[in-house]
C-alpha positions in Angstrom: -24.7 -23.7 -22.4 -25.0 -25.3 -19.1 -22.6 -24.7 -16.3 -22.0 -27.3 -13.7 -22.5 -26.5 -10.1 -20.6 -28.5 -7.6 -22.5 -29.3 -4.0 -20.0 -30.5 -1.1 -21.0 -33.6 -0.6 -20.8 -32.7 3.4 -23.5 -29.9 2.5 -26.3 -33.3 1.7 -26.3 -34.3 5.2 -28.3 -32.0 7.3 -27.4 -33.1 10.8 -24.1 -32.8 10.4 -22.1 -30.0 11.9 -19.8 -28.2 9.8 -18.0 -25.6 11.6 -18.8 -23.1 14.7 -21.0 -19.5 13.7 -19.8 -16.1 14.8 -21.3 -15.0 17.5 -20.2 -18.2 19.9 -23.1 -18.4 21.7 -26.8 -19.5 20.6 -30.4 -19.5 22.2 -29.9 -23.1 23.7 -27.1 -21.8 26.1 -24.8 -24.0 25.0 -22.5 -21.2 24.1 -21.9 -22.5 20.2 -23.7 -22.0 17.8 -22.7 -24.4 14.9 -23.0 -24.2 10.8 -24.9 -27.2 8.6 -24.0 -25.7 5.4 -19.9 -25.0 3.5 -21.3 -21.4 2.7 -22.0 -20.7 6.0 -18.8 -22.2 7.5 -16.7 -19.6 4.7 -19.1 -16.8 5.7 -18.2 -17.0 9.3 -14.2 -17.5 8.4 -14.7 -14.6 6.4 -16.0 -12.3 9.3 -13.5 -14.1 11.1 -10.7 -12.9 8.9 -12.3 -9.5 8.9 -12.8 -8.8 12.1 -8.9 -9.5 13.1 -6.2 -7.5 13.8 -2.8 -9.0 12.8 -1.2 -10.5 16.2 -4.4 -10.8 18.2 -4.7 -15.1 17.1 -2.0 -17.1 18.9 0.7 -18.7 17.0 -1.0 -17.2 13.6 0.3 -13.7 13.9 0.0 -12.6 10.2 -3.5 -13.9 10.1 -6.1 -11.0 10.0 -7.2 -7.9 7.4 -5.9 -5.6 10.1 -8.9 -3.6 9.3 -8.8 -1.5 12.5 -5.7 0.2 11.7 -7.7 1.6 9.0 -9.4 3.9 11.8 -6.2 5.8 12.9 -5.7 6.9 8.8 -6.9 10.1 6.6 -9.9 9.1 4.3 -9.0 9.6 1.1 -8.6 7.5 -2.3 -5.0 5.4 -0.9 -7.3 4.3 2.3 -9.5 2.7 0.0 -7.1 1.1 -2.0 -4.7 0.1 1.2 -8.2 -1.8 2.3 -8.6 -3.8 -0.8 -5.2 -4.7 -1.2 -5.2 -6.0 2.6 -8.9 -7.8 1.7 -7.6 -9.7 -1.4 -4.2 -10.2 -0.3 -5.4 -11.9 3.0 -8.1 -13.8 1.3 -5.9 -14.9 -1.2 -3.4 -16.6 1.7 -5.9 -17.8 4.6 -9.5 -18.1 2.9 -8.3 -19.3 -1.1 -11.3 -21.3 -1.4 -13.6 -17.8 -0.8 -14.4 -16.2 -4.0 -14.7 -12.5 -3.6 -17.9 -11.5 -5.9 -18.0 -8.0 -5.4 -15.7 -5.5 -2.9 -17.0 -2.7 -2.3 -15.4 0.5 -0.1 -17.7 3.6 0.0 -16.0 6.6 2.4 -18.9 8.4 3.4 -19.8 12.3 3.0 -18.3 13.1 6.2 -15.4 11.3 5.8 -15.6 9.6 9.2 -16.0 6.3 8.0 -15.8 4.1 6.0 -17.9 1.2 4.5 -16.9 -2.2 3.6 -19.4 -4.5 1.5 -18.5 -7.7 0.6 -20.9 -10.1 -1.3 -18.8 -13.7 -0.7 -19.2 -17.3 -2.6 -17.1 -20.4 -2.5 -15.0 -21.1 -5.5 -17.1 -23.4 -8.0 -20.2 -21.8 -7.0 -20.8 -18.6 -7.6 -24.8 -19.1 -7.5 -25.0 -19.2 -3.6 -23.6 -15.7 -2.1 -23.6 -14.3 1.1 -22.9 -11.0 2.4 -21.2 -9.1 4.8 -21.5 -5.5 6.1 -19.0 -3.4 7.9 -18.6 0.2 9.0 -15.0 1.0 9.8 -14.9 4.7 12.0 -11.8 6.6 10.5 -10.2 9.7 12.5 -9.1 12.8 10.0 
């Protein structure tokens, strides 16, 4: 059976700019660095959203997983499922067009850390993923 795949039609035009890539600076100097492709605009809101505490972006206070926090709890099972449920609920709200392939929260053997893999695709197109990486350090 064939499956359709559906291309934004932004994504044919290779000189245009879509959105601006995490880190904000690039090798030209011109301090922004910018995305050409939708999957690399939602890969960059998605480290974005990550990488945010709740209250650090101005007049958006509820926007961010609040991931640090995390780092002041006890590893064990509930952190791992209080991280999910902060990953899919704040997808859900700011990112809905972000399809979340595969979440994955490994403590490690020292339970100092913890990390957070998350393999990311935009709704409609599940073909083209991209991934993100985090360590989160966690005090006992």
């Amino acid at each position: 059976m064939a499956q359709e795949i559906r291309v934004d039609p932004i994504d044919l035009e290779l000189d245009v700019a879509i959105g601006i890539d995490l880190p904000m600076e690039n090798s030209y100097g011109s301090g922004f660095a910018q995305t050409y492709l939708t999957i690399d605009a939602a890969y960059a809101n998605a480290r974005n959203l990550l990488l945010t505490n709740k209250g650090e972006r101005v007049m958006h206070p509820d926007f961010g997983c609040d991931l640090r926090s995390a780092t002041f709890e006890i590893n064990d099972t509930l952190l791992v499922t209080n991280i999910d449920a902060k990953i899919r609920t704040q997808f859900g709200f700011w990112l809905p067009y972000i399809f979340i392939n595969e979440l994955t929260i490994t403590p490690s053997e020292d339970q100092n850390s913890v990390f957070v893999k998350l393999t990311i695709s935009l709704q409609g197109n599940e073909f083209d993923t991209r991934s993100i990486t985090l360590q989160l350090n966690t005090n006992q």
